[in-house]
FIMARGU-435821 format. One record per atom (N, C-alpha, C): chain; residue in three letters; x negated, y, z negated. Coordinates in nm, 3 decimals, decimal comma. Example, Ala and Ser with C-alpha at 12.3 -4.5 7.8 and 13.67 -1.06 7.14 Angstrom:
+--------+---------+---------+---------+---------+
| cadena | residuo |      xx |      yy |      zz |
+--------+---------+---------+---------+---------+
|      A |     ala |  -1,319 |  -0,569 |  -0,780 |
|      A |     ala |  -1,230 |  -0,450 |  -0,780 |
|      A |     ala |  -1,320 |  -0,330 |  -0,780 |
|      A |     ser |  -1,285 |  -0,225 |  -0,708 |
|      A |     ser |  -1,367 |  -0,106 |  -0,714 |
|      A |     ser |  -1,290 |   0,003 |  -0,787 |
+--------+---------+---------+---------+---------+
***
This chain:
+--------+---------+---------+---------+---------+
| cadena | residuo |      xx |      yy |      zz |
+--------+---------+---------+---------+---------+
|      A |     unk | -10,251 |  13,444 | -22,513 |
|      A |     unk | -10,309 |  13,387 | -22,392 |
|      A |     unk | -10,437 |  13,314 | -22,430 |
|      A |     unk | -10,470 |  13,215 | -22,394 |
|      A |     unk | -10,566 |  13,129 | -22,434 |
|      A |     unk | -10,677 |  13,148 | -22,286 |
|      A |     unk | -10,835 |  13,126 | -22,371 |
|      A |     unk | -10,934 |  13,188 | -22,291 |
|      A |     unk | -11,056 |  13,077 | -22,371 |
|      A |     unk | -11,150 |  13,117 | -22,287 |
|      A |     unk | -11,269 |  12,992 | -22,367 |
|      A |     unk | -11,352 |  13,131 | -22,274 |
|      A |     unk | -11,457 |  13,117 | -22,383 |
|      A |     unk | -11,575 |  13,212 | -22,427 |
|      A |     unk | -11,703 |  13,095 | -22,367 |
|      A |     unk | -11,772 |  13,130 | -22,251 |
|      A |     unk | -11,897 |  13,021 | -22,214 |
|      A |     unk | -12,050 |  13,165 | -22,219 |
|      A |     unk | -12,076 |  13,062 | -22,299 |
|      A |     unk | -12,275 |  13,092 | -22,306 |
|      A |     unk | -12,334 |  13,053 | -22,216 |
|      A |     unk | -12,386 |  13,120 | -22,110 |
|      A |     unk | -12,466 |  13,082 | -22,018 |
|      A |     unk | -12,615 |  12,998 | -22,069 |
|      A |     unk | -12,727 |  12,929 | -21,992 |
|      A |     unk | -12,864 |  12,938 | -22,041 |
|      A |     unk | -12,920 |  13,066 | -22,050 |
|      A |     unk | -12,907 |  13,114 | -21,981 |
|      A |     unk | -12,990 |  13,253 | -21,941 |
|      A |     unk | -12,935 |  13,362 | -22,033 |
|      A |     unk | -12,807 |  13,324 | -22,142 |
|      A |     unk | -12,761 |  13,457 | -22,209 |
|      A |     unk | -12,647 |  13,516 | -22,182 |
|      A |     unk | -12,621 |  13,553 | -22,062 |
|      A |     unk | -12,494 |  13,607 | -22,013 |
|      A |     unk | -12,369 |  13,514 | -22,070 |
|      A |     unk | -12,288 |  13,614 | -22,038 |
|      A |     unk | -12,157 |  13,517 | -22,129 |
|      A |     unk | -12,039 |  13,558 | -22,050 |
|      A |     unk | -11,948 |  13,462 | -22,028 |
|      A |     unk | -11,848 |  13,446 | -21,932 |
|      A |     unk | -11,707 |  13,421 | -21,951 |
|      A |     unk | -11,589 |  13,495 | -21,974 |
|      A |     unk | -11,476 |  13,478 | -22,016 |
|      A |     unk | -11,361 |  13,392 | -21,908 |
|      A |     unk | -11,286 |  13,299 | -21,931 |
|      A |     unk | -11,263 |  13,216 | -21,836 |
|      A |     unk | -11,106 |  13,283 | -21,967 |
|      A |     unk | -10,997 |  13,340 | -21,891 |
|      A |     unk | -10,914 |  13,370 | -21,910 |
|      A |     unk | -10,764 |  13,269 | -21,905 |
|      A |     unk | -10,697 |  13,172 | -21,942 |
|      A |     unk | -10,560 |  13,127 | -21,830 |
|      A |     unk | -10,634 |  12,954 | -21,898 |
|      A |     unk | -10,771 |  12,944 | -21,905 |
|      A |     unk | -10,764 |  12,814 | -21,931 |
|      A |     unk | -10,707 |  12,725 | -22,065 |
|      A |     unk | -10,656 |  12,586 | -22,055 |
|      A |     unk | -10,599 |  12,557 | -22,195 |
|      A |     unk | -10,695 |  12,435 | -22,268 |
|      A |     unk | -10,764 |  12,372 | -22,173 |
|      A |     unk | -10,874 |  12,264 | -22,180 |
|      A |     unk | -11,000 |  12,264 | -22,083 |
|      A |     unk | -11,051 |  12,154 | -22,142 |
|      A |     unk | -11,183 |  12,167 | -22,050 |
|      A |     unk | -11,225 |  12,022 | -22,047 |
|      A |     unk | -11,297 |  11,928 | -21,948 |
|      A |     unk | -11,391 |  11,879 | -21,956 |
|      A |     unk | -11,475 |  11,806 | -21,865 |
|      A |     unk | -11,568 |  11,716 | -21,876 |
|      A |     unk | -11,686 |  11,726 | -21,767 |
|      A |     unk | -11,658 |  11,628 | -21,681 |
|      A |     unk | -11,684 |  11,665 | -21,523 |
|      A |     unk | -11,658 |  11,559 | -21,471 |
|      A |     unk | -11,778 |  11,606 | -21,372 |
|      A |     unk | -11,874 |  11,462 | -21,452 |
|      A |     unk | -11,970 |  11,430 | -21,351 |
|      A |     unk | -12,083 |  11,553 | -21,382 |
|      A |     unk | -12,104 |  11,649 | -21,297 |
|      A |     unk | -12,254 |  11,730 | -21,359 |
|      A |     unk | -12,195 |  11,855 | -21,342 |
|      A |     unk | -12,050 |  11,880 | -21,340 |
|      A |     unk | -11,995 |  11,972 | -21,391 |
|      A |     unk | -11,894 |  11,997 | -21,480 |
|      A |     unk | -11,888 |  12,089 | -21,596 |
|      A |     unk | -11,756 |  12,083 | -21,692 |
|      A |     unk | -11,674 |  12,197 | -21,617 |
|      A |     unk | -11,549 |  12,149 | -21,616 |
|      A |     unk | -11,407 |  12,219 | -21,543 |
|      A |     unk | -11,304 |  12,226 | -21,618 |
|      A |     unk | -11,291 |  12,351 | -21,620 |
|      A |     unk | -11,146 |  12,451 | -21,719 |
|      A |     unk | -10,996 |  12,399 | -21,667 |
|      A |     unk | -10,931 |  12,400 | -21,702 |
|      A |     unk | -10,800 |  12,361 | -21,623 |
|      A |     unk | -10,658 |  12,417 | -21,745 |
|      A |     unk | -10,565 |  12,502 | -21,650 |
|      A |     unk | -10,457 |  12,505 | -21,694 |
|      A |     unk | -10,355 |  12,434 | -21,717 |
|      A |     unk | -10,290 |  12,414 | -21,852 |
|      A |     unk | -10,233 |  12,265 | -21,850 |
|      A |     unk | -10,054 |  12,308 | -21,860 |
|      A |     unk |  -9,969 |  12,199 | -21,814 |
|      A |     unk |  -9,800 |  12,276 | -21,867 |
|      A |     unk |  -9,820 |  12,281 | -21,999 |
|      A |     unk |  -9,718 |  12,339 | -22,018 |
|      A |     unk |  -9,655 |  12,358 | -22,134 |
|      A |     unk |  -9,726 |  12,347 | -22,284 |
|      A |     unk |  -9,823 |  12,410 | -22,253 |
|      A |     unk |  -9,958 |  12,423 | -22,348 |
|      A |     unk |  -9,977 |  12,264 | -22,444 |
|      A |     unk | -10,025 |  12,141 | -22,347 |
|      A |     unk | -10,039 |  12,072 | -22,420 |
|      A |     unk | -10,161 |  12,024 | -22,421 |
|      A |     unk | -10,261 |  12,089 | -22,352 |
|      A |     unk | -10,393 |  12,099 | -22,417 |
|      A |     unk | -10,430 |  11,960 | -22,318 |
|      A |     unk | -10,368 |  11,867 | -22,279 |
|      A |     unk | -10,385 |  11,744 | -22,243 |
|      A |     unk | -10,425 |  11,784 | -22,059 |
|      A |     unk | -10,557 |  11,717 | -22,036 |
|      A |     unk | -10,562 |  11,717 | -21,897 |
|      A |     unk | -10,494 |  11,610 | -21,830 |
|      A |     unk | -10,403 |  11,629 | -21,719 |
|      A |     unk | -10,365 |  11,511 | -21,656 |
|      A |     unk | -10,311 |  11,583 | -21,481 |
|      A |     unk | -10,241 |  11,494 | -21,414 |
|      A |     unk | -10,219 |  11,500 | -21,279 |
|      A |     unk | -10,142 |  11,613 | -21,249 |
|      A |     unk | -10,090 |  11,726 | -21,356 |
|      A |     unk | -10,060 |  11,809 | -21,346 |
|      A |     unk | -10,077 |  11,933 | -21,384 |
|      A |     unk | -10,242 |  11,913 | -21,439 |
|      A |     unk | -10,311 |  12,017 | -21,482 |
|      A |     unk | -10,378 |  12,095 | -21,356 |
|      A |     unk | -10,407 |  12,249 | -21,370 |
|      A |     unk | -10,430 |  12,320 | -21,260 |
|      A |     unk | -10,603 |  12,349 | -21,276 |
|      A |     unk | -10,705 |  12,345 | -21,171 |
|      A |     unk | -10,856 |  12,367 | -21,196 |
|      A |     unk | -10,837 |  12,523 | -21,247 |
|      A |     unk | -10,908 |  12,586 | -21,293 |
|      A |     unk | -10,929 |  12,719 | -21,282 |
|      A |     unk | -11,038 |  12,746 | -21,269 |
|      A |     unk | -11,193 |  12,683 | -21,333 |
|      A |     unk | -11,306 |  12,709 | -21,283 |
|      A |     unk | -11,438 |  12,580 | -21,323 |
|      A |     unk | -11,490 |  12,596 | -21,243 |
|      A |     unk | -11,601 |  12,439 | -21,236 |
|      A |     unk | -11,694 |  12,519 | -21,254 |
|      A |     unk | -11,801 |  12,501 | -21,382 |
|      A |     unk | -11,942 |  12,514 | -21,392 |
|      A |     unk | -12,039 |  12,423 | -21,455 |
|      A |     unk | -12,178 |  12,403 | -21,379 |
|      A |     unk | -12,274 |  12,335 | -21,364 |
|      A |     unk | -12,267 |  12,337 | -21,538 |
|      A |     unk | -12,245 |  12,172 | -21,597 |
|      A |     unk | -12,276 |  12,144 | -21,743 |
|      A |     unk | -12,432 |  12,203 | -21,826 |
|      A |     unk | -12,514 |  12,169 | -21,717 |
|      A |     unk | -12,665 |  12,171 | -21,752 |
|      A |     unk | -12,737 |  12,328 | -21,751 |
|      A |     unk | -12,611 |  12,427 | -21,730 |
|      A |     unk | -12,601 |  12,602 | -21,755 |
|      A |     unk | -12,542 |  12,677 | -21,808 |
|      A |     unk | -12,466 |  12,535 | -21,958 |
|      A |     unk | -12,375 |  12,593 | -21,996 |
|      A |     unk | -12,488 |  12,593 | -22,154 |
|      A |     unk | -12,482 |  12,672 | -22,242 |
|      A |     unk | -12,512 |  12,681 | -22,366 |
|      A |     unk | -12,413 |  12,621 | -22,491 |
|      A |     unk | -12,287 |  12,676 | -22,442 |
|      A |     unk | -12,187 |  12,706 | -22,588 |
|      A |     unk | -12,034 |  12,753 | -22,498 |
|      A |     unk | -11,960 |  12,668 | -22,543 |
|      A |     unk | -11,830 |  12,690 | -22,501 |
|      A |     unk | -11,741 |  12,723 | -22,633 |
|      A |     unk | -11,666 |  12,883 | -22,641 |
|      A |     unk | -11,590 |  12,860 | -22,783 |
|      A |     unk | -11,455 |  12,918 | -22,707 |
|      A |     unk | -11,360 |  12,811 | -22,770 |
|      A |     unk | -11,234 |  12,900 | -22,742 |
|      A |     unk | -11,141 |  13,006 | -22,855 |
|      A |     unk | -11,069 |  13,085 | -22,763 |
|      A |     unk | -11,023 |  13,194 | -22,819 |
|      A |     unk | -10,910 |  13,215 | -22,836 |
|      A |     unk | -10,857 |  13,089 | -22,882 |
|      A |     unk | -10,699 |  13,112 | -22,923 |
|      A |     unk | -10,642 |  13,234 | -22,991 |
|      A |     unk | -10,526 |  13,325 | -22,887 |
|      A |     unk | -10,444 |  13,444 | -22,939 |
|      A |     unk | -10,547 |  13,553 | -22,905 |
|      A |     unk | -10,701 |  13,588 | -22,884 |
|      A |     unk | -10,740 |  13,652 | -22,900 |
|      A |     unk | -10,747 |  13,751 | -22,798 |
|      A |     unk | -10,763 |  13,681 | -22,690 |
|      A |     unk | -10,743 |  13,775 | -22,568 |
|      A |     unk | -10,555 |  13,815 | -22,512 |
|      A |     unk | -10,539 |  13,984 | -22,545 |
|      A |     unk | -10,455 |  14,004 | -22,552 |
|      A |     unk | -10,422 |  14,064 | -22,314 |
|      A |     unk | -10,316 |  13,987 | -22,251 |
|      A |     unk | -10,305 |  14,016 | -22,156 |
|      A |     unk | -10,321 |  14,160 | -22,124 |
|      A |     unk | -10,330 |  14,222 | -22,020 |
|      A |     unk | -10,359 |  14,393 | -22,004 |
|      A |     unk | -10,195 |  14,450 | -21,988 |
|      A |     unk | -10,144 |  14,541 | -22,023 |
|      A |     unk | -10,061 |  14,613 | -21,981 |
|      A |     unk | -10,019 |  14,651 | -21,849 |
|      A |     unk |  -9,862 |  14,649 | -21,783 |
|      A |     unk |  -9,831 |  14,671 | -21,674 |
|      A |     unk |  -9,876 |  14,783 | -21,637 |
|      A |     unk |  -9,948 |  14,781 | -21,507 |
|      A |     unk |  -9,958 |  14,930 | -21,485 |
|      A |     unk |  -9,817 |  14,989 | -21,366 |
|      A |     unk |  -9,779 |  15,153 | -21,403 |
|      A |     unk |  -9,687 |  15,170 | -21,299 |
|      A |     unk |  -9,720 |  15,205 | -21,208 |
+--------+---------+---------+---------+---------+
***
């Protein structure tokens, strides 16, 4: 499952889970789920989360690393 790792200014750090790309539009950078993992944003990519560019520190992504949680019964 693919995830991008964001550095806040202030330190805190923020796991954006489901996203496959990212990028800025305007004075915010926005995560977006893309088909068929092609990394490519276009008219059929899904938002997943918008944050203010100018509060972001460090964006790293985490390919494979975040493993989904287990079904619970």
């Amino acid at each position: 499952m693919n995830a991008f790792r964001v550095q806040y200014r202030d330190e805190h750090v923020e796991l954006l889970v489901g996203a496959d790309a990212y990028q800025q539009e305007g004075a915010l950078t926005t995560f977006f789920r893309c088909p068929s993992d092609r990394q490519v944003v276009d008219s059929w990519s899904t938002r997943v989360a918008s944050i203010r560019t100018d509060e972001i520190m460090s964006i790293r992504r985490l390919d494979g690393e975040i493993q989904p949680e287990p079904a619970v019964a």
